[in-house]
N, C-alpha and C positions, 0 to 999 in steps of 0.2 A: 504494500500500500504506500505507494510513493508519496504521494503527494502530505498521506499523513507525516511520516518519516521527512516529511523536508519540512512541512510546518515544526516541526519539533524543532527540528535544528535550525531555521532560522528566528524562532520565538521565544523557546526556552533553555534547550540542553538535555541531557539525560543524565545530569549529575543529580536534581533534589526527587526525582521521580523514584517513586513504587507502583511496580505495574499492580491492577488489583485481579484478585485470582478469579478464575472462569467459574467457579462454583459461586461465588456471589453476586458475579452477572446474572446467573441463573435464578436463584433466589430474586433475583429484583423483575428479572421478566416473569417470573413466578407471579409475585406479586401484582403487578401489572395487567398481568392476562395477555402479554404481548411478545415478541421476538423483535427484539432490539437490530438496528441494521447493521452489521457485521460490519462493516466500515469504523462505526462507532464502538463498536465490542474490540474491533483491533487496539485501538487509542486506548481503549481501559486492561485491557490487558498486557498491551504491551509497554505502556506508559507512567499509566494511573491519572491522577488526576492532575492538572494541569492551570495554571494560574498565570495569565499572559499581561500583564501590566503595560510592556513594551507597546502592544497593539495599538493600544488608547495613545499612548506616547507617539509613536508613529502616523497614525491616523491623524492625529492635532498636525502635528510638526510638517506633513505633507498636505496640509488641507484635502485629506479625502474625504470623501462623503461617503462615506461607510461605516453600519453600524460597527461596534469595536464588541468585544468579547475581552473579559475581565477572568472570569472561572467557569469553570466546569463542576457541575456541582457532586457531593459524594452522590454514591446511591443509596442511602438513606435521602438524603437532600432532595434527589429525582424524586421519590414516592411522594415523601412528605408532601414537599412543596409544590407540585405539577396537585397533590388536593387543597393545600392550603390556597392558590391561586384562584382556582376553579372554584371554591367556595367564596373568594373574593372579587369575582368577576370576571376571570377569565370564561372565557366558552371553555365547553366540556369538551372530553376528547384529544388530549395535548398530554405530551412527556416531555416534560421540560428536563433539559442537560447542562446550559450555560447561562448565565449573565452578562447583562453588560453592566458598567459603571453604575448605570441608573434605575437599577432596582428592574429593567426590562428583560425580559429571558426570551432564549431560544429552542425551542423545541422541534420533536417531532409530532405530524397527526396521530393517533392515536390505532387509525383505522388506518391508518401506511404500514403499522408495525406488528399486522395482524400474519401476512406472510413468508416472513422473516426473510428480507430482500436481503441482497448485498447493500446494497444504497435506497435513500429513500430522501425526499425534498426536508429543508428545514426551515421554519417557521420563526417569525420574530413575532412576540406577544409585547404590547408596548401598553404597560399599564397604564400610563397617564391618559391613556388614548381608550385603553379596551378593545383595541384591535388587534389581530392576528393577520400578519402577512406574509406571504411567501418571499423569501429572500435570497434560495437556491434549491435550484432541481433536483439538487441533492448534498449530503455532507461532506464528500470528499471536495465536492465542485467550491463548495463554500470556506471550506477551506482553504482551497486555492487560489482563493481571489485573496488571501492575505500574504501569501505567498509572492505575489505579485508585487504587490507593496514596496 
């Protein structure tokens, strides 16, 4: 998974990561009632979780206009808070995995992560707004547009 492997190394490193183990991916799609897109299963297990500060930095300092990505949340975090949202106004149906700066998170549909793709689109939920929109065709792709950067 290239492009995952190059966001790593141009964003974070692989020195403060612990990959998280494939039996608690399980347990969380357990949880879920869902099959997590393998793309994103790669990055937790081969990485763990991931805390990109730089992005927001870079995105400022280049004037893009691109949401930024802050954390990835545990999985505890994905459960929890993909229900704590949803009970605070998000639309139903979302697995939330990232943050940005401002409290807006990135997810997947709910009903994309029913047939356990390789890839599947990812969502930006912008709470100030209570909207959800689509922000790539899928995770790796989305990725890669920070990549670019």
């Amino acid at each position: 998974m290239g492009s995952i492997d190059l966001f790593i190394s141009n964003w974070i490193g692989k020195d403060t990561m612990v990959p998280i183990q494939q039996q608690d991916v399980n347990e969380l799609e357990s949880k879920l009632d869902a099959v997590l897109p393998e793309s994103y299963k790669y990055l937790l297990t081969a990485y763990g979780l991931i805390h990109t500060p730089n992005v927001l930095t870079q995105t400022c300092d280049l004037s893009v206009n691109i949401n930024n990505v802050q954390d990835f949340l545990s999985l505890d975090d994905v459960d929890s808070l993909s229900k704590l949202y949803q009970m605070s106004g998000m639309p139903a149906g979302h697995v939330l995995f990232a943050s940005d700066d401002n409290g807006c998170m990135y997810c997947f549909k709910l009903s994309d992560c029913i047939q356990g793709e390789n890839d599947v689109p990812v969502w930006f939920y912008d709470q100030h707004l209570g909207t959800v929109t689509n922000v790539s065709d899928s995770f790796v792709t989305w990725l890669n547009g920070f990549n670019t950067l």
